[in-house]
C-alpha positions as CSV (number, residue, x, y, z in Angstrom):
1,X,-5.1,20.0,13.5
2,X,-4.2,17.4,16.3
3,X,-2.4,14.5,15.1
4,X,-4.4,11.8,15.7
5,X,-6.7,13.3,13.1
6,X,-4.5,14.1,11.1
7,X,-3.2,10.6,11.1
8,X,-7.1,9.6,10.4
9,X,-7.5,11.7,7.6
10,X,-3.4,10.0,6.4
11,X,-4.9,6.6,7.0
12,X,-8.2,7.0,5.0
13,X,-6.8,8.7,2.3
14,X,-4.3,5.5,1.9
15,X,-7.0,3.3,2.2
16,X,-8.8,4.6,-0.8
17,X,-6.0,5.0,-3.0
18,X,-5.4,1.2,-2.2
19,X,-8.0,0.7,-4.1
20,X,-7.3,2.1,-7.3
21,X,-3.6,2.6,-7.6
22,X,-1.8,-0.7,-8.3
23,X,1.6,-0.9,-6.9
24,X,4.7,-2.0,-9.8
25,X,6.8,-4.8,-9.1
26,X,9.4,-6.8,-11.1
27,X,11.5,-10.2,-10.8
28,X,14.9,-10.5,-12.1
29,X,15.2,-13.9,-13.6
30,X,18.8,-15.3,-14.4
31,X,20.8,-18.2,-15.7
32,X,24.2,-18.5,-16.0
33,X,25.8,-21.5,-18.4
34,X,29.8,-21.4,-18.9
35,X,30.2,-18.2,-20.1
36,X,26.8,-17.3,-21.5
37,X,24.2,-15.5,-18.9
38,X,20.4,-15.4,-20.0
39,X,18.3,-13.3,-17.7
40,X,14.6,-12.3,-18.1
41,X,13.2,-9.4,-15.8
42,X,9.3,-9.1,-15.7
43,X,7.1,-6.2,-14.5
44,X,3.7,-6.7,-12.3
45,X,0.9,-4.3,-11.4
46,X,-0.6,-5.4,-8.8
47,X,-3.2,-4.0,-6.4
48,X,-3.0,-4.5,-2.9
49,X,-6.0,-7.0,-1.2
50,X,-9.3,-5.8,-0.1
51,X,-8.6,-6.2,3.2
52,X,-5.8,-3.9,3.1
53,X,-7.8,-1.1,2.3
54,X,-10.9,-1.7,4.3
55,X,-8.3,-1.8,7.6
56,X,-6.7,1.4,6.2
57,X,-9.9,2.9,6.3
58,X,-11.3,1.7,9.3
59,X,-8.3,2.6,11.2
60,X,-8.7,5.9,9.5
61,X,-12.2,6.5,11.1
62,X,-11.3,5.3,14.4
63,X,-8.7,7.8,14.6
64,X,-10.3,10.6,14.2
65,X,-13.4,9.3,16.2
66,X,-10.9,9.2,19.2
67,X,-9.4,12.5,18.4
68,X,-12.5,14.2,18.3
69,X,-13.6,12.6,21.6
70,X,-10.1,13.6,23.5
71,X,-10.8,17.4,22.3
């Protein structure tokens, strides 16, 4: 397999998973008075935008459209 499409295939696979998998990520929240410290951490799941996927994907099938053309 050339690596251009395999790069394609690595690209479009990404781009749908950035659809469905959301991606974890926590804050660390602290306060420090005297001798006391009070911190908080939180957790997100966030999915990444749209648009991050559909260029994934588009890239994707560019990629192997111009690694089938230079075989």
């Amino acid at each position: 397999m050339k690596a251009s499409a395999l790069i394609g295939v690595l690209l479009i696979v990404l781009g749908l998973l950035s659809f469905v998998v959301p991606i974890p990520r926590s804050e660390s929240h602290s306060a420090k008075i005297g001798d006391t410290k009070i911190s908080l951490q939180t957790e997100h799941r966030e999915k990444l935008p749209p648009a991050v996927g559909i260029v994934l994907l588009a890239g994707g099938v560019l990629a192997l459209v111009l690694g089938s053309r230079q075989a």
